[in-house]
C-alpha positions as CSV (number, residue, x, y, z in Angstrom):
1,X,-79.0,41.4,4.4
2,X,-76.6,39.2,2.7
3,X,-73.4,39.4,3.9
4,X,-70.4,40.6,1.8
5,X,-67.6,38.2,1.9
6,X,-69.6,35.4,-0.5
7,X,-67.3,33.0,-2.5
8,X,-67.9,33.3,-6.2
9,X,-68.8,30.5,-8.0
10,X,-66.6,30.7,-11.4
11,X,-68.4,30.1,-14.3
12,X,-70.5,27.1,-15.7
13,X,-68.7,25.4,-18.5
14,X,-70.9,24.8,-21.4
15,X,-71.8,21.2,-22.1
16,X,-69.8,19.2,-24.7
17,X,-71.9,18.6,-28.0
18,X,-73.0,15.0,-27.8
19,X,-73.1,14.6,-31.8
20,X,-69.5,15.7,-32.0
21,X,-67.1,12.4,-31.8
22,X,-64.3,12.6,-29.2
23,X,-61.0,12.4,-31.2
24,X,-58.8,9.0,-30.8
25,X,-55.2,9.5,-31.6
26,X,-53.5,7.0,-33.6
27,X,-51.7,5.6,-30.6
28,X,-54.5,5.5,-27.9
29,X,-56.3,3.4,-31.3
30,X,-53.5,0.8,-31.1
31,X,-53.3,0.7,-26.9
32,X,-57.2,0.0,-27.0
33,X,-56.5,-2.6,-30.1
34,X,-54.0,-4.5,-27.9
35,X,-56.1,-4.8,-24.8
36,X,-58.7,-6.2,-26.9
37,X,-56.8,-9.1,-28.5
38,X,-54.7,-9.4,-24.9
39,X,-58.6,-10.0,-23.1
40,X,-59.8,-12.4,-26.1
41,X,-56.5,-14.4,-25.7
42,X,-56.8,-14.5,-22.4
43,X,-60.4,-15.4,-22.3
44,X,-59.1,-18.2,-25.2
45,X,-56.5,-19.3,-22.8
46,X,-58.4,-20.1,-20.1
47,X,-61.3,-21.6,-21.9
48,X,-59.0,-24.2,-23.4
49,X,-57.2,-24.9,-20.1
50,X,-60.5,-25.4,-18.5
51,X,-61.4,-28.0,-21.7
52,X,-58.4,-29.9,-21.1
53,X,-58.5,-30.3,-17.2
54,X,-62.7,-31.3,-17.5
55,X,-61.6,-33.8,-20.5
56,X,-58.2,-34.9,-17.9
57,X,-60.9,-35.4,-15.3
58,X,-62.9,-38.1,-17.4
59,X,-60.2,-40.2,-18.0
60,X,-59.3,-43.1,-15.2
61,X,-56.0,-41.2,-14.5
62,X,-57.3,-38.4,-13.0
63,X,-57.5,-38.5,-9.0
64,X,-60.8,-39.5,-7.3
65,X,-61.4,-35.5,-6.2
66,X,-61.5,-34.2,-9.9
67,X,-63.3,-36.8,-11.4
68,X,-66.1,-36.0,-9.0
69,X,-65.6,-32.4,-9.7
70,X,-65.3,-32.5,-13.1
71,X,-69.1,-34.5,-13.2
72,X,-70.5,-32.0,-10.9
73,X,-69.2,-29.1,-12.6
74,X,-70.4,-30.4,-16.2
75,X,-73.8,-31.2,-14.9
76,X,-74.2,-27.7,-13.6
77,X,-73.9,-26.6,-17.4
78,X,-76.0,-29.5,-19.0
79,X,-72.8,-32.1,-19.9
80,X,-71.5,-30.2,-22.5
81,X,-67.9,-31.8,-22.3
82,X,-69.4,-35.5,-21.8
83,X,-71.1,-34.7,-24.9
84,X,-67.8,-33.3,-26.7
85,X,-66.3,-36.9,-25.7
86,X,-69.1,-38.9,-26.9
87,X,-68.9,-36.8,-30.2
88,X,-64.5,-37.1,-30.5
89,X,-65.1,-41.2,-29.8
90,X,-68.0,-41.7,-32.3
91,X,-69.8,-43.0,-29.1
């Protein structure tokens, strides 16, 4: 026989209605807006900086170290920055 002193399970919840859309309050709208534009700045940001340092590491200026990272690293993506020079000097 079973004994006596089982735990009770409580009751299953019913499952949310898939076709009914979850409510966004005004504000949680405009905390989701802002960490959209903050990731797309950010992702802006850093694109440009890493432009700038690859074009830097062209130039003679730059030290020995970045010039031969800056070649490696553009060849592992098909010289898309030697190509941006050659297209900004008409070369």
């Amino acid at each position: 026989m079973a004994p006596k002193n089982r735990l009770k399970r409580p009751p299953a919840k019913p499952l949310a209605n898939p076709f009914v859309p979850r409510y966004v309050s005004p504000k949680e709208r405009a905390e989701n807006r802002a960490r959209w534009r903050r990731f797309f700045y950010g992702t802006a940001a850093v694109l440009a900086v890493a432009v700038m340092l690859m074009l830097y590491g062209y130039s003679d200026q730059a030290p020995a170290w970045l010039r031969v990272a800056t070649e490696n690293m553009d060849a592992m993506f098909g010289y898309p920055v030697l190509r941006l020079i050659a297209w900004m000097t008409g070369a």
